[in-house]
N, C-alpha and C positions, 0 to 999 in steps of 0.2 A: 769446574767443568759443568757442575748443573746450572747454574748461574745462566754462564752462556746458553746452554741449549736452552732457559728457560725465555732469556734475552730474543734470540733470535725468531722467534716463530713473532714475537710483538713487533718487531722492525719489518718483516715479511708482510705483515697483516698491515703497520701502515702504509706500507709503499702503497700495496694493495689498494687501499683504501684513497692515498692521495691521487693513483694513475685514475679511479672513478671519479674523484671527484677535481671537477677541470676548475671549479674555482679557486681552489689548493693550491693548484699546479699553476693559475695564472698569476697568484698572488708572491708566488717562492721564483716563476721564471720572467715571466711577460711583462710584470711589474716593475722588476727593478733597473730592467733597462729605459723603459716607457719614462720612469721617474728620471734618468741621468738623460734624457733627451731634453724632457724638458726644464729641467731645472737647470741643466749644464748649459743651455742655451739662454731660458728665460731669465736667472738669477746673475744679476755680473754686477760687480761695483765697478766695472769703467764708465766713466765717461766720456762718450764720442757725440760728434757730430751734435752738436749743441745749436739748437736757432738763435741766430744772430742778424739784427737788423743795426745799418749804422747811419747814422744822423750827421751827415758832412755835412756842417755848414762855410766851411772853407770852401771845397771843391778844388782845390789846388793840386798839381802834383803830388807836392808831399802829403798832403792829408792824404788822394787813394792810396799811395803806395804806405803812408803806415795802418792805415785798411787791410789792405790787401796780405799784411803781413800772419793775420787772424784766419785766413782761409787758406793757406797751405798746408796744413796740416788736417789733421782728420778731429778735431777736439773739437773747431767751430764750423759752423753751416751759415751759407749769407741767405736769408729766407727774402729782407725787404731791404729798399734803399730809403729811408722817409726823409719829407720834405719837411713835414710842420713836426713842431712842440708835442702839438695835440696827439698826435701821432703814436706819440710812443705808450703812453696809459692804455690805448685801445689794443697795441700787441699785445704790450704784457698782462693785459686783463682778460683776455681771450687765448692766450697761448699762441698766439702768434707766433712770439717769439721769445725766447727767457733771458737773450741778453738783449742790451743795445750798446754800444758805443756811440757816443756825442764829442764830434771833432768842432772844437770852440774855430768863431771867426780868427783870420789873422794869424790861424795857426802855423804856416811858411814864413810870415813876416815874423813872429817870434822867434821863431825856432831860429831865424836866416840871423837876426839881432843877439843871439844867443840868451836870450830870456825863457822863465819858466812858464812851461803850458801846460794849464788847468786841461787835461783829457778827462772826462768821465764814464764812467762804466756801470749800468744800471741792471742789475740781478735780479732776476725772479727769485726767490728765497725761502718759496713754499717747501722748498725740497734743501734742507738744509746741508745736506750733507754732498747733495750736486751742486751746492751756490757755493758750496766752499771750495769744492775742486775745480770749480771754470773762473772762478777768481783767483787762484794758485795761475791759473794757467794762463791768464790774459796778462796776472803780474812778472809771470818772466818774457812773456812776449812784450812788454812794454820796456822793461830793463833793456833787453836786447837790441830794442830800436834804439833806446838813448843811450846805450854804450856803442854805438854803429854813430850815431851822431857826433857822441864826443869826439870819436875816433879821427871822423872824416873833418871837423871843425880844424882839428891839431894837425891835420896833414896838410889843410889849403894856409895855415898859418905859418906853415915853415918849419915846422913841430915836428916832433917825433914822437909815435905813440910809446908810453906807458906798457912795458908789461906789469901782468897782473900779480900783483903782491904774495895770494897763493893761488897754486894749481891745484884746481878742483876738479878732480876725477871720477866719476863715481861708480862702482861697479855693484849689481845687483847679483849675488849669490842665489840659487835652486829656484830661480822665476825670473831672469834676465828681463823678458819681454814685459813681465808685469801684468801678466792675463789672468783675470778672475778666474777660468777656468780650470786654471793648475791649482789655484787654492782650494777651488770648490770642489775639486773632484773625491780627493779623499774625504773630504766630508760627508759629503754624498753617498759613497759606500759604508760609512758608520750608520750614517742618517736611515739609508735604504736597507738598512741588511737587519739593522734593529727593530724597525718599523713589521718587517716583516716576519721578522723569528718569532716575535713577541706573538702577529697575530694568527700567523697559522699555528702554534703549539696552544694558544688561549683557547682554541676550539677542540681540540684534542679530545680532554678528557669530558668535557660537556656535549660532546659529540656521542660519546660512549652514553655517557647517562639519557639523553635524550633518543637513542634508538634502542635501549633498553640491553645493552652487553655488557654493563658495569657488574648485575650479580654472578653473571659467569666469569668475570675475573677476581669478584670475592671469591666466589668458595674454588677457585686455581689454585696452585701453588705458587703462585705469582708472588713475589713479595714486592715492596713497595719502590724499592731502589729501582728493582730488573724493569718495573715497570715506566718509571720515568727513564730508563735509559734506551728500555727500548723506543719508546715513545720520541727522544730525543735524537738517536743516532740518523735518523732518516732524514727529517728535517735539518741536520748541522751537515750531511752532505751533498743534498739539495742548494741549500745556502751556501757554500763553499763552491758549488757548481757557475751558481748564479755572482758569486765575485768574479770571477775569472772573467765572466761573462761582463760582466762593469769595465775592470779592467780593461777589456778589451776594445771594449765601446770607445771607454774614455780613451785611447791610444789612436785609436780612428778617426773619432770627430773632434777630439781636442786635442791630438798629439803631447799626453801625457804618459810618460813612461816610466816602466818600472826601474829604480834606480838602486834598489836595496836586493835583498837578498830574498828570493820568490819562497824558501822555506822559512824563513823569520815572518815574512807579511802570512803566510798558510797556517802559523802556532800563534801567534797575534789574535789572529781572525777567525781561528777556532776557538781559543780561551772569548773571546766576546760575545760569539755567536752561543756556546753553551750557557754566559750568564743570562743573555737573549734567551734563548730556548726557554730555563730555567722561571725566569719570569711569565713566559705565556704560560709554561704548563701552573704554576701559582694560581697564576687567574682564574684559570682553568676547574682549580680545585675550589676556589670562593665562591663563585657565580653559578646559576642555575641551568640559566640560555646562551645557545648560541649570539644570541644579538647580544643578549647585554658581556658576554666575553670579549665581542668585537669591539663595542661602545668603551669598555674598560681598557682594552689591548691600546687602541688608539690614543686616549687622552695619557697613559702611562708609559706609552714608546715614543709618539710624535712629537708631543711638545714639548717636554724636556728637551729629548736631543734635537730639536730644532733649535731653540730659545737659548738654553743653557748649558753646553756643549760646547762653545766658541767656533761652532760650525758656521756661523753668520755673522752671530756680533763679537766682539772679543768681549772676553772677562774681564780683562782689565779697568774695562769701562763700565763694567756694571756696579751698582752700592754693594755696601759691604755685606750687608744681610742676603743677599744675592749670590754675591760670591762664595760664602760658606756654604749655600743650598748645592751649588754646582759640584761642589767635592762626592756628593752621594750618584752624581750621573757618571755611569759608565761609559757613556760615549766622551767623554771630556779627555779623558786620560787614553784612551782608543786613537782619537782624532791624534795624540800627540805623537803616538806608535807610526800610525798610517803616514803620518806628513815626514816624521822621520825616515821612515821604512824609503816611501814612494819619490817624495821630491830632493832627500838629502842624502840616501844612501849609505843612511848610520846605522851601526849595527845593535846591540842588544845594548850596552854599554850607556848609549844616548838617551835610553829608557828605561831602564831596569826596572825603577819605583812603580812607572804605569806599567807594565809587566806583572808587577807584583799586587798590583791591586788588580789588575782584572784575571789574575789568578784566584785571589783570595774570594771576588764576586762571584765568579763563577760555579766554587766550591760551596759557596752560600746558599746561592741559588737551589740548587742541586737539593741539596742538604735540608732546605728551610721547603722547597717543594716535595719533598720525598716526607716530610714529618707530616702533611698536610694530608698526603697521598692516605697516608698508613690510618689516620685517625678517619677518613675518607671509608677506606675500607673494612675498618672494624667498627 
């Protein structure tokens, strides 16, 4: 019982302290939504709408109409129509345009003879990871004309079409539409909610020292635990305020919904957000100033879980010495919770292991800042 009563008058004093101070409050509420606008918008790996200039030098029916096969969809954009050679170095060197297509002379006289036609497809490649998807994308548009070709070839011949040896069906599970958005989202609230536990508790207790109330809670009966927890409880329901708040966003502007069970994603997201906590108030207890808690808070929350987290990039594809590092970020094993929680609607079972380590972080945390705290104050 004295625990608590000692507990609570320090959770009072921060709330206190965060409603004064509106940077606190913008950083734990106004922030994390400000962040899933624009990253939820700005951050996508689709690629649409691609500039596309094409170089008919046939000019025959069939040359626009296998043209024209590239701009019914939303993947490519027709920017220019060129006439010269020259023509094309000067788009793609200015961005003009990032693809071209080059329809060879005689190309209906070919095709009519049933011979093969050299089509070319010239990529900008600066961006290698867009050259790779719009050349994915132009080669089943190009399959598809000359399977429409053969087709129509065997029909005026008297023929009968070929069905297709296997039926390729394909179904895409917990992201049908295939929208950056639904991947990014749950990231985003690991990304966002870490970001920010980290840096509003890193000012905590540097805050204390810097307006001089750290020896009135030396000679308190405050012991070191009560005081990181008091310290912690405001800020993890603050942050647990500000998910919901995400959540909601993201069901708004990106029509992502919750698919799992709303008290599994709340015991998830509090075990994170305490290791979170846990690590600001650490900092907290190292550093001197506020600035340089902020300077630390950031290079120790942001880029890890941006980088090495599979928030962005997979792991999969990182080297190996890389991927050992990733084992020590919390957000790695978090993101795996949320995407199961959020987009597959699996239950504890799907994740136990991350469960268990961001159990085990959390207590760490706690633990390894409270020893900090105590040598701190004696």
């Amino acid at each position: 019982m004295a625990t608590g009563l000692n507990i609570m008058p320090i959770v009072r004093k921060e709330f206190r302290q965060i409603r004064r101070d509106k940077r606190v409050l913008a950083v734990l509420l106004f922030i994390p939504g400000l962040m899933l606008v624009m990253f939820g918008y700005a951050l996508t790996f689709d690629v649409k709408h691609t500039s596309m200039a094409v170089f008919d030098q046939d000019g025959s029916r069939q040359s626009r109409e296998f043209a024209e096969r590239f701009f019914v969809t939303e993947q490519f954009t027709r920017v220019a129509a060129i006439t010269r050679e020259s023509e094309i170095n000067h788009l793609l060197d200015s961005d003009g345009a990032h693809l071209v297509l080059v329809i060879p002379r005689d190309f209906a006289r070919d095709l009519a003879r049933g011979g093969d036609v050299a089509v070319q497809i010239i990529v900008d490649g600066t961006n290698a990871n867009s050259a790779g998807t719009v050349l994915g994308y132009a080669n089943t548009i190009v399959q598809q004309y000359s399977a429409s070709i053969i087709a129509n070839a065997m029909l005026r011949a008297g023929g009968r079409t070929l069905g297709v040896p296997i039926d390729y069906e394909p179904r895409v599970w917990y992201n049908p539409e295939l929208e950056s958005a639904r991947f990014l989202v749950p990231g985003l609230i690991a990304f966002i909610l870490m970001v920010t536990a980290v840096i509003s508790t890193a000012l905590a207790v540097v805050r204390e020292r810097e307006h001089g109330t750290m020896e009135q809670i030396m000679v308190s009966p405050i012991r070191p635990v009560e005081l990181i927890l008091g310290k912690t409880i405001p800020y993890t329901i603050i942050s647990l305020v500000a998910t919901v708040a995400i959540l909601l966003l993201g069901y708004i502007l990106f029509g992502v919904v919750l698919k799992g069970s709303a008290l599994l994603l709340f015991l998830v997201t509090a075990l994170f957000l305490v290791g979170g906590l846990g690590v600001g108030l650490l900092i907290s207890t190292i550093v001197d100033t506020q600035q340089l808690a902020f300077t630390v808070a950031v290079i120790v929350s942001m880029l890890p879980t941006f980088i090495l987290s599979g928030f962005v990039f997979p792991i999969r594809n990182m080297s190996v010495p890389i991927q050992v590092i990733t084992y020590i970020i919390p957000a790695r094993y978090f993101l795996v919770a949320l995407r199961a929680i959020i987009l597959k609607g699996a239950g504890l079972s799907a994740f136990w292991d991350q469960f268990l380590f961001l159990l085990v972080y959390a207590v760490l945390m706690l633990g390894v800042s409270s020893m900090r705290l105590r040598k701190l104050l004696h």
